[in-house]
ROTORVEX-776622 format. One line per field, with one value per residue: residue number from 1; residue in one letter; x, y, z of N, C-alpha, C in turn. Coordinates in pm, 1 decimal. Layout:
num	[NUM;...] .
residu	[a;...] .
n_xx	[X;...] .
n_yy	[Y;...] .
n_zz	[Z;...] .
ca_xx	[X;...] .
ca_yy	[Y;...] .
ca_zz	[Z;...] .
c_xx	[X;...] .
c_yy	[Y;...] .
c_zz	[Z;...] .
***
This chain:
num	[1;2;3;4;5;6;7;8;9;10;11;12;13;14;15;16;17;18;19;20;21;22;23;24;25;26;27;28;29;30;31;32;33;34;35;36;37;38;39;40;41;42;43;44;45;46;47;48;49;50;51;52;53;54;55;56;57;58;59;60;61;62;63;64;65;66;67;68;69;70;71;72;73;74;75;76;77;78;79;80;81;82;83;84;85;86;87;88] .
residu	[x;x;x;x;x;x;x;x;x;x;x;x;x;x;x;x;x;x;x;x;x;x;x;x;x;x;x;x;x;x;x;x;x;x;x;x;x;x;x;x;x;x;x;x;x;x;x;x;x;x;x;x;x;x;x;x;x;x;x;x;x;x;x;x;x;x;x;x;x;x;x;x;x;x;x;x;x;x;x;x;x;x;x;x;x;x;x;x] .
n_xx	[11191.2;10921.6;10801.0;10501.0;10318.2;10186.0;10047.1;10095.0;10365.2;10428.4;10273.2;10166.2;10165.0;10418.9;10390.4;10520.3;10623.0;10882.5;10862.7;10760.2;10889.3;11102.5;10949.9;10913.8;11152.9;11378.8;11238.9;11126.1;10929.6;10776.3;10773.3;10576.3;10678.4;10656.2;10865.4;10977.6;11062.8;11273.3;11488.2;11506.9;11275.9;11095.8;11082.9;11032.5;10741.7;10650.4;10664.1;10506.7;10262.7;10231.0;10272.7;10480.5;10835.6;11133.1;11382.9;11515.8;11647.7;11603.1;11633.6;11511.0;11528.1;11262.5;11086.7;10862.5;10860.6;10977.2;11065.1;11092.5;11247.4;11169.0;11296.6;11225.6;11216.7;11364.8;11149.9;10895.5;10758.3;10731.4;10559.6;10332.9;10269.7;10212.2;9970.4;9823.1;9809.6;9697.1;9832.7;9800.1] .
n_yy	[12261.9;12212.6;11917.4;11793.4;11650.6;11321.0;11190.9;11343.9;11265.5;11033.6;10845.9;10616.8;10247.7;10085.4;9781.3;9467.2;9207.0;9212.0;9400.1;9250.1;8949.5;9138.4;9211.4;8972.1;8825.6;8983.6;9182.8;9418.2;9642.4;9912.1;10177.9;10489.5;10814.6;11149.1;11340.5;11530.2;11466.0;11403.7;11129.4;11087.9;11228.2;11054.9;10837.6;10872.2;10998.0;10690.5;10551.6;10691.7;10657.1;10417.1;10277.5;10189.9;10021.0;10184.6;10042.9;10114.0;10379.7;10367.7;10542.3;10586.2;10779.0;10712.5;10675.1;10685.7;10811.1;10910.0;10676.1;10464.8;10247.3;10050.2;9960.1;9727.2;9706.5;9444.1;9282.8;9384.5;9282.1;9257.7;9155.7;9154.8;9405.9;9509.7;9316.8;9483.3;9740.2;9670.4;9553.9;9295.0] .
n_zz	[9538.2;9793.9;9887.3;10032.0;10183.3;10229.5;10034.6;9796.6;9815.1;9754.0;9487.4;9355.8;9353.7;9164.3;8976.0;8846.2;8687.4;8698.1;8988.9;9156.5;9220.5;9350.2;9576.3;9688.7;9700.7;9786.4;9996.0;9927.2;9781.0;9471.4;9386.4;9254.6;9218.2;9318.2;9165.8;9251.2;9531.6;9747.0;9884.1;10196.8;10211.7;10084.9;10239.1;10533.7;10444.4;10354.6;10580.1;10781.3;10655.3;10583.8;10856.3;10920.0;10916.6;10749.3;10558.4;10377.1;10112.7;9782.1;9430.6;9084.6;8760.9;8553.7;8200.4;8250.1;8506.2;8871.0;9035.0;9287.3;9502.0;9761.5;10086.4;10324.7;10707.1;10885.7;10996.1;10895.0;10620.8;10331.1;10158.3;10289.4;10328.9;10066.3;9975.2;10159.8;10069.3;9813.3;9645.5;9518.8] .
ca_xx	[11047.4;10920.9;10687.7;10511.1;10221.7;10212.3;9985.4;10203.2;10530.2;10363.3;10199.8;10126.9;10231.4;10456.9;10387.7;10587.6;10650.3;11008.9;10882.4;10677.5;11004.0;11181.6;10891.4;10916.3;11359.5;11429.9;11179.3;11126.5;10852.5;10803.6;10619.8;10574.1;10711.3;10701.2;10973.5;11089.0;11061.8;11381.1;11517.0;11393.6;11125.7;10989.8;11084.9;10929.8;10598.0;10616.2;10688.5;10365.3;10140.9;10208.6;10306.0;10605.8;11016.2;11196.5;11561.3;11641.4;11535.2;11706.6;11568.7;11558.7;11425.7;11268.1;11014.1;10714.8;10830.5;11067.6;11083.6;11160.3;11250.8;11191.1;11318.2;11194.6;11326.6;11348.4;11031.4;10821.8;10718.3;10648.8;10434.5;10209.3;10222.6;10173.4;9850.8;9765.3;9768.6;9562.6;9885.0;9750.8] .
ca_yy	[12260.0;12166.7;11806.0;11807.3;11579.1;11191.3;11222.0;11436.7;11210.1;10866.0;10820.7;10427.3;10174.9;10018.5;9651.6;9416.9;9107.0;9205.1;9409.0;9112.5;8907.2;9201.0;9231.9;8837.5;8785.4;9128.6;9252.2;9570.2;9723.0;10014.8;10301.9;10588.7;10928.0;11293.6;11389.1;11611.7;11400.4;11335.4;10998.5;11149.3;11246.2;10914.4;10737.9;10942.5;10946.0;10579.6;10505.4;10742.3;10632.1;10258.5;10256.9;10051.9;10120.0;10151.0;10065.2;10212.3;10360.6;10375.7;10604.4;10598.6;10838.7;10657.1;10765.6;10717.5;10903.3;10844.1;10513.9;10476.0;10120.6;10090.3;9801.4;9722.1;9701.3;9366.3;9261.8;9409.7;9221.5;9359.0;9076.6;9188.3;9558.9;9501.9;9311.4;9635.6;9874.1;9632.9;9505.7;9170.1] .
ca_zz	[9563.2;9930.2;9878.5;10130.6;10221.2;10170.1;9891.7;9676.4;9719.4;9702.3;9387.0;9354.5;9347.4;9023.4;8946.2;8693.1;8766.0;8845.9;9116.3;9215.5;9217.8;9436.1;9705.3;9734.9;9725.1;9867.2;10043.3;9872.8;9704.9;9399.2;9387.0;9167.8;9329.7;9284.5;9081.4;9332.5;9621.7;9803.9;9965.5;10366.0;10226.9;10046.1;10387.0;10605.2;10372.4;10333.4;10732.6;10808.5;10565.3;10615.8;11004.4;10868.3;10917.3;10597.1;10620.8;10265.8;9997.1;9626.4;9341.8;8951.6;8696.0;8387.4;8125.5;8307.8;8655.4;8918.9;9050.6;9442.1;9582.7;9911.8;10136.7;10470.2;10783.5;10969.5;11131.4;10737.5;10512.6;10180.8;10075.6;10382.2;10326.2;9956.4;10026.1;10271.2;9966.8;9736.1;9506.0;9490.5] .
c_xx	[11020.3;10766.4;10634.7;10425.0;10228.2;10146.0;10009.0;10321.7;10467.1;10268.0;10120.2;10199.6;10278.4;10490.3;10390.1;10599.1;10796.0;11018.0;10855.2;10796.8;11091.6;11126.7;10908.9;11052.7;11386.2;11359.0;11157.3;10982.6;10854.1;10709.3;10713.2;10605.4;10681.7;10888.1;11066.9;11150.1;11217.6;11420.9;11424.1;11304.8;11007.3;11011.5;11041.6;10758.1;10540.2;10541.6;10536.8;10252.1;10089.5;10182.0;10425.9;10722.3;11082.8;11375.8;11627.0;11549.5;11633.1;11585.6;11653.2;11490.0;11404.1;11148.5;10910.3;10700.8;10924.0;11044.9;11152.5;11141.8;11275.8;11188.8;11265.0;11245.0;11337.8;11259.8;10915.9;10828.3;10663.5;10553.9;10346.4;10156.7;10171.7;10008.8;9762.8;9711.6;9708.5;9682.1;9798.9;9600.9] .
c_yy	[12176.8;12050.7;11791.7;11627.2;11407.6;11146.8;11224.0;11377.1;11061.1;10880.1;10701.1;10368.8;10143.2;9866.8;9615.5;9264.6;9107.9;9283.8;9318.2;9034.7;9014.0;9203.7;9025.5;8819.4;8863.0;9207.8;9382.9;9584.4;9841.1;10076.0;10436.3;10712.7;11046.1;11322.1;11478.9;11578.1;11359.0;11192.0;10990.1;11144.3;11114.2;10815.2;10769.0;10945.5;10791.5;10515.0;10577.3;10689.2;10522.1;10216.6;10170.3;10117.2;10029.2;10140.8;10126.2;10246.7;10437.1;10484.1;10587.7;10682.4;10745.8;10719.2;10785.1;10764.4;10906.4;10722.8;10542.6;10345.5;10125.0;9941.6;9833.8;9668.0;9531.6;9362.3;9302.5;9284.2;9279.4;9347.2;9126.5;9340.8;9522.9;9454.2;9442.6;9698.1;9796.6;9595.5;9369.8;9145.3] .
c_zz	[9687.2;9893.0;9991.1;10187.8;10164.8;10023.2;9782.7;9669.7;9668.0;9616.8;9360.6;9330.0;9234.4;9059.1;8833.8;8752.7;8792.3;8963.0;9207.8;9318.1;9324.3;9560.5;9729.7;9799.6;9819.0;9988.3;10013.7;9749.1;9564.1;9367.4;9282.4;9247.1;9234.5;9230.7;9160.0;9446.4;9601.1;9863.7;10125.6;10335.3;10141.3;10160.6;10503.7;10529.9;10394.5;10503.2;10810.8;10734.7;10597.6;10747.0;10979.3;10886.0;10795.6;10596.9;10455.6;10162.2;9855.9;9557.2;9179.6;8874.9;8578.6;8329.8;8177.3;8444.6;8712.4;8980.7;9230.9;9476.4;9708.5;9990.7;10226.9;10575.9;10866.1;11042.3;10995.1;10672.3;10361.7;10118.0;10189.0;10322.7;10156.4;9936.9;10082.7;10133.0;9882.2;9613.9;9478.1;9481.2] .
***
C-alpha cells in the first residue's frame, strides 16, 4: 500500500514517561505511525513536516499501532521539536 502524505504516516505523538526519558538521554522522540508506513517513508514525513534531519529511525508493532522512534540528527533537539508539536 503506497502512504503517501504526512498526515497519513504521522499519527501523533506517543508519550510515557519512558518516552519522556528517551527524548531527554537519547534524543529521540515516539510517534504513532501508519501501519503501513515504511522506515523512508516515516523519515522523509518527519524531516518535511518538522524541517528537522532524522539520522534514524527504528520501528515496533504493539497493540495500540506501530510505534516509530525517531532520533535526530546532530544539531536537533528533541526536547525543542517536542515543545514545537505541543508534547509538553
Amino acid at each position: 500500500m503506497d502512504v503517501g502524505h504526512h498526515h497519513e504516516i504521522l499519527l501523533h505523538p506517543y508519550v510515557t514517561e519512558k518516552t519522556l526519558t528517551l527524548m531527554e538521554k537519547e534524543n529521540k522522540l515516539v510517534f504513532i505511525v501508519n501501519r503501513n508506513a515504511r522506515k523512508p517513508d516515516i523519515k522523509r514525513a518527519f524531516e518535511e513536516r518538522y524541517d528537522v534531519k532524522v539520522e534514524s529511525v527504528a520501528t515496533m508493532r504493539m497493540s495500540d499501532g506501530k510505534h516509530a522512534i525517531i532520533k535526530f540528527a546532530e544539531g536537533y533537539r528533541a526536547e525543542d521539536i517536542g515543545m514545537r508539536i505541543g508534547i509538553f
